[in-house]
N, C-alpha and C positions, 0 to 999 in steps of 0.2 A: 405589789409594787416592784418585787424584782422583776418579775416577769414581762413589764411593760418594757422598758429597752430592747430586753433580750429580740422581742418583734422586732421594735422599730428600726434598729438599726440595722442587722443585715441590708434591708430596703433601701436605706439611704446608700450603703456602702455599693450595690450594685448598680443604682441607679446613676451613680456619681460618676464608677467605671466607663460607665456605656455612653454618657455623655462626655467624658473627655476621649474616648476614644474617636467617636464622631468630633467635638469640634479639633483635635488634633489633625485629622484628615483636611477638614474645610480650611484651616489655615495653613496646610502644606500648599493645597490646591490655590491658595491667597498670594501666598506668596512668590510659588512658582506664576502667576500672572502678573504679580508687581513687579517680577524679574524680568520679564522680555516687556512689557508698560514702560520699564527705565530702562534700556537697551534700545527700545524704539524713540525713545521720546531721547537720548544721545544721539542718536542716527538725525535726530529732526533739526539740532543743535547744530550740528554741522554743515548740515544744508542748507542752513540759515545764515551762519557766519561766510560758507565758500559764495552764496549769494551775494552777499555783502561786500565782497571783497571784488569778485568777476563784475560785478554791476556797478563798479566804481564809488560805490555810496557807504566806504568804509573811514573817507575822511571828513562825510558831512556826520555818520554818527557817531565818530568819536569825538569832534566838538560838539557839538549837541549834548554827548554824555557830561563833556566838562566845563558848561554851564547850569549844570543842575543843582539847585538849593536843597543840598540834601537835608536843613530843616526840615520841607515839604514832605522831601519820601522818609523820615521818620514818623512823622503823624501817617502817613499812608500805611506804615508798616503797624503803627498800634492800632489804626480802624483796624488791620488783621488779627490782630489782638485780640480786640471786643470782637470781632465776628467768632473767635475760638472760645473767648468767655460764656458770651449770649448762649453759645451751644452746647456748654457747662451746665449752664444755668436751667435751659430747656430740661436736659435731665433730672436734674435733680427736683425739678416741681415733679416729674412722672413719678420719678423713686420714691417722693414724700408721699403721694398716696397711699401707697403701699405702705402703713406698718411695720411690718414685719419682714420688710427688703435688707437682705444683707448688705447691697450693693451699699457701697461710700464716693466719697468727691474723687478721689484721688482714681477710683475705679473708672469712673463717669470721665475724669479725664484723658484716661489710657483707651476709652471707648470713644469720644472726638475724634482724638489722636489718631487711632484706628481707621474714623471716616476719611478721616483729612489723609493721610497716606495711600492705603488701599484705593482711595476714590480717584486721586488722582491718577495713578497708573494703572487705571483698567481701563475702556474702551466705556461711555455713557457712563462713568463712575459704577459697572454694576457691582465690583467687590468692596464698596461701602459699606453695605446692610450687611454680607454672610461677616464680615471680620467682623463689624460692632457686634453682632450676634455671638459671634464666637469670645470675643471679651467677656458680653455680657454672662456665659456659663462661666467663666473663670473666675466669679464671683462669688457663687451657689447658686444660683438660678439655674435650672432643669430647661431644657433647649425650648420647651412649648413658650415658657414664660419669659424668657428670656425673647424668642422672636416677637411675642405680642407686643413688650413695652418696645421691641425697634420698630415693629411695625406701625405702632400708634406714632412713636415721634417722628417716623417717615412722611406719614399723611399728613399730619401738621406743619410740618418742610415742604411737602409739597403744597399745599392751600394757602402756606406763606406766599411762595413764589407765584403762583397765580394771581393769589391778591393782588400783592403788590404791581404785576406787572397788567393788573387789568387798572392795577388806578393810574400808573403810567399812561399805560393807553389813552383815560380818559382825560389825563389832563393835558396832556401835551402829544394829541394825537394829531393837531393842525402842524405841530412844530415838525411831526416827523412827514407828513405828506408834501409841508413845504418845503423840508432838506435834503428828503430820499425820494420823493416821489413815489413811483409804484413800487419799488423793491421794499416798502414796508408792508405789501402784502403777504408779501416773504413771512414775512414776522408775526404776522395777525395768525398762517397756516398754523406756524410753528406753537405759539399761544393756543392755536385749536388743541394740536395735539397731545399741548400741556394738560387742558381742560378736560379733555375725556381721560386721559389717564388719571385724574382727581376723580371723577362721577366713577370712575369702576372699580377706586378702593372704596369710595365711599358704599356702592353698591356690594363691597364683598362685605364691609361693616354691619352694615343695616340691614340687607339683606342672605343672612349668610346660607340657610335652609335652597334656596331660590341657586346660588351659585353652586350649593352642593348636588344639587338637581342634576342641574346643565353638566356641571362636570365629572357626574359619574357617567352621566349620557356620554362625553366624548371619550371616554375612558372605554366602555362598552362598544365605539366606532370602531375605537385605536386598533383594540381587539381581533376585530373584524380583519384587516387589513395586518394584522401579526408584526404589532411591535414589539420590540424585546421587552421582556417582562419585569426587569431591574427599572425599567424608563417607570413602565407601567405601575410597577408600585410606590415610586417614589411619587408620582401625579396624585395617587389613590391617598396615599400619608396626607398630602397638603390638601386636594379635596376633602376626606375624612374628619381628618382629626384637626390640623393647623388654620384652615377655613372661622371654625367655629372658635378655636382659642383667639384666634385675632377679633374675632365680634365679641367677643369678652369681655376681651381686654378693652377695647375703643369702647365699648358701652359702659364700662365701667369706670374708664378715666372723664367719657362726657357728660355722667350721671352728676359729678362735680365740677358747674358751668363756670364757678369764679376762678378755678386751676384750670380749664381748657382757654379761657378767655388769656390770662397771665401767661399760657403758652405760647397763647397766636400775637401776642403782643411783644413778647422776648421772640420768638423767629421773627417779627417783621424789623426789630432792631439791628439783627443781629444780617437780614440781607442787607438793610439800608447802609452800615457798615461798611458790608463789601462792594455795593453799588458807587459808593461813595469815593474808592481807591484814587480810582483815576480822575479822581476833581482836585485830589492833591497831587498827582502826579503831574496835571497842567501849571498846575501853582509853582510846581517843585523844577516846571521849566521855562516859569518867566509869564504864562500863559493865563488869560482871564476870562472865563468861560461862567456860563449858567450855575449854579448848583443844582437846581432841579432837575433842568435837561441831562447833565450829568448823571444824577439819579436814573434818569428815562432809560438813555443809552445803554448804562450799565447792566440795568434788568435785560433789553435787550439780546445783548453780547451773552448774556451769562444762556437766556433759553438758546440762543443760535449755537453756543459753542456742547449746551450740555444735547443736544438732540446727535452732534455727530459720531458715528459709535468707530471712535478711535480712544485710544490712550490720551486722558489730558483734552480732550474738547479738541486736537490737533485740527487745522483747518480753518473750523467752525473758528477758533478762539481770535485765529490772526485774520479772518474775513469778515466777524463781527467790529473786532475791532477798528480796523482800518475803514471800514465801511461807515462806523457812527461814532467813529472819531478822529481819522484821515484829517476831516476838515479843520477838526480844530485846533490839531497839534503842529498840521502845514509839513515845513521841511525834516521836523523831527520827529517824525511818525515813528523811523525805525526805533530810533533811541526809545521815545512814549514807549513804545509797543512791549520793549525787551526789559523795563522798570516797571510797569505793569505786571506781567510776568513774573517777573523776578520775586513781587514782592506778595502775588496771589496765588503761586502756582511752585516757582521753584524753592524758594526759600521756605513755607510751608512744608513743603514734604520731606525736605531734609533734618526740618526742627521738629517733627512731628519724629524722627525715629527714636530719640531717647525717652518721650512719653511711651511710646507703648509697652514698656514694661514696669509702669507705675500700679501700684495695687496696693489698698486700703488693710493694714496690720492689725486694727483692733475693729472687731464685727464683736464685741459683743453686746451693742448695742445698734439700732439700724438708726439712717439718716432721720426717720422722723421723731425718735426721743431726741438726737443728739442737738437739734435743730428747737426744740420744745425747752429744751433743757436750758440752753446758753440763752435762749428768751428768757426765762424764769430769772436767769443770774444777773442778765442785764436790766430788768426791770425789777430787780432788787433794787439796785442802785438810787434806784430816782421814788422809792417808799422808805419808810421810817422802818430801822431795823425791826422792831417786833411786830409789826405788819409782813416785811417779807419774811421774817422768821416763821410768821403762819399761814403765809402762803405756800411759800417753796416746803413745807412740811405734807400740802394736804396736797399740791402736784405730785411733789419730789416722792413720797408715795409711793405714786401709780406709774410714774416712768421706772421706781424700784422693783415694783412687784412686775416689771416687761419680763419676759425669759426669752431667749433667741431660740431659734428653732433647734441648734445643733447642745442645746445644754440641758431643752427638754428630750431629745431623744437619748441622752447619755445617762441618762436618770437622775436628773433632777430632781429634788424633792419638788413639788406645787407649795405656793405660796397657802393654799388655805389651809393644808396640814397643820402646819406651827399656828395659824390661825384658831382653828378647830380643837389645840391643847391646851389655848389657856383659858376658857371657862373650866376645865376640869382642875385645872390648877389653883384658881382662884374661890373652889368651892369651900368653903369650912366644914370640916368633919364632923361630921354628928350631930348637925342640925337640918330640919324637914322646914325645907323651905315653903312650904302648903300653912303648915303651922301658924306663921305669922300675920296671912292673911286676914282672919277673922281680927285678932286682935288690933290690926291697923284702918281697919273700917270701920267699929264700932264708936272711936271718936269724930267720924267724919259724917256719920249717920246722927249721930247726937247734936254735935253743931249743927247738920241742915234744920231739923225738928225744930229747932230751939228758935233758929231763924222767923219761921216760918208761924210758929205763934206758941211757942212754948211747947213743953211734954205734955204727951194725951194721957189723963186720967181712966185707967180701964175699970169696969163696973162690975164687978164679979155679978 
């Protein structure tokens, strides 16, 4: 028994190293690109106001600003709210699969946090995933495990947004051919491009052996043509080894259809939310517009601004928007335009910096006893005490006997040791238990006989 730590730990201790050494690095490298992402996206701010000002249309949007029912952009601002919860919540159905996941709420929070920050100020949101990833090791997750569960909630982010913006499409695809004309082909391309980027996670998931093919083939091209060899191993890492962790993982969170369904159903909440912004934001300036179409647009704006690879969707955000929703806000477009903004884009990534250093203090239990648990307490309530007294006895048990992973590498006793001592304790000294046997069959053999038609007379 001693000797079982003395292994495991070392293991754990290096393994730990080597992982914060790596995600230390990928959040230098995070950070130093959310620094010039917020340096450019300042530069964009000013260009915007000196427009404002040179183009004479500096006194239509500051009345326009001071008719606004800022009732309206409160509710605006809690749909952002729920779009940060929904994404809360997304997690923690992944973490509950997992047993034995260290990860907690407050961790899952500071991992949003993370997206909502880093996403905003990289260029196509790419430093979304590596920082959530890198949160997720600061939890105890080892980098494989830790990329599978971002990777899995990636793809279901992603198969949100397609959904959703292919049922847009079909339900209000007359309203956009008869508002926009041909430039919503624009948006059908854009939606393509969306669509295959879904079919090729989907193909790294399902098909992982197939992708591992192909991409040791381009790896053996690269070769060829002598690329550096640092590129070259790190392609071989994700080929190799991260290929197959991510079909793992996806395979194993959709082997469980009622939590992948509850996942596609909290992301579809949690865009309609943010789709939703600027139907208050019309409201919040006097303006009476569709809610669905609002919806439509919304999806729109968000695929037009998320394909341009700037900081912030820059561009794509103010030509989606003016574009499909120009018409409906009239002379206060700029104003719409900069409360929109404000309430999806700037204010977000500012309130998102005191989250990301929030992290979960007691792991010695993981979210799914602690979630099992507070069910057992609350559904005590509504049973007769000595009912829940034998319930929460025959659960409360087995979320007792849980051990977390870092209390059995420190050498923890096993619950079945102390199990395993008390038959020897409860024996009584000096009697053979074999002994009694005969003696307690002899009355039970007699009553059947007796049943049966009396004792049999034997006949010497």
């Amino acid at each position: 028994m001693a000797e079982k730590p003395a292994k495991v730990q070392p293991k754990k201790k290096v393994r730990t190293a080597v992982s914060d050494a790596g995600s230390s690095q990928d959040e230098a490298e995070n950070r130093a690109k959310a620094r010039k992402g917020a340096l450019f996206l300042g530069a964009v701010v000013i260009i915007y106001v000196a427009y404002l000002v040179f183009s004479g249309q500096m006194d239509e949007f500051v009345a326009a600003l001071g008719q606004v029912d800022l009732r309206w952009i409160c509710g605006a601002a809690f749909c952002y709210l729920l779009y940060f919860v929904f994404g809360v919540i997304a997690y923690v159905i992944a973490v509950y699969l997992d047993h034995d996941s260290p990860v907690g709420v407050r961790d899952l929070m500071s991992v949003e946090a993370s997206g909502v920050f880093f996403g905003n100020l990289t260029p196509m949101m790419a430093g979304s995933v590596p920082s959530q990833i890198v949160r997720l090791t600061r939890t105890g997750l080892d980098a494989g495990e830790a990329s599978a569960t971002q990777f899995t909630r990636f793809i279901m982010f992603q198969f949100g947004v397609v959904l959703f913006a292919a049922l847009m499409l079909v339900a209000k695809l007359r309203f956009f051919f008869e508002s926009f004309g041909d430039i919503v082909i624009l948006n059908l391309v854009v939606f393509g491009v969306h669509l295959l980027e879904l079919v090729v996670l989907f193909v790294v998931c399902l098909c992982p052996h197939f992708v591992m093919h192909v991409g040791n083939w381009g790896i053996r091209l690269a070769r060829r043509f002598r690329v550096q060899d640092e590129a070259l191993q790190d392609a071989s890492q994700v080929v190799n080894v991260q290929v197959m962790e991510f079909s793992r993982a996806f395979k194993h969170a959709a082997s469980d259809l009622p939590s992948m369904g509850l996942t596609l159903v909290v992301t579809m909440l949690q865009l309609a939310c943010l789709y939703m912004i600027p139907w208050f934001v019309l409201r919040g300036f006097g303006l009476h517009e569709d809610f669905l179409e609002c919806l439509a647009a919304g999806s729109m704006v968000q695929m037009v601004a998320s394909a341009v690879p700037l900081p912030g969707g820059t561009g794509g955000a103010e030509g989606g928007f003016l574009l499909f929703y120009g018409g409906m806000f009239g002379s206060a477009a700029s104003a719409g335009f900069l409360v929109w903004r404000i309430v999806t884009f700037f204010g977000p990534t500012f309130l998102a910096v005191p989250l990301l250093g929030l992290r979960t203090k007691n792991r010695q239990l993981s979210l799914y006893h602690r979630i099992r648990r507070r069910g057992e307490r609350i559904s005590s309530l509504f049973h007769p005490r000595g009912k829940a007294r034998g319930r929460g006895s025959r659960r409360g048990g087995a979320v007792a006997a849980y051990k977390p992973k870092k209390a059995a590498a420190e050498g923890a006793a096993p619950a079945e040791s102390s199990a395993a001592k008390k038959p020897a304790e409860k024996k009584p000294a000096g009697q053979n238990p074999a002994a009694k046997k005969p003696a307690e069959m002899k009355p039970s053999a007699q009553g059947s006989s007796a049943k049966k038609g009396g004792p049999k007379i034997k006949v010497g």
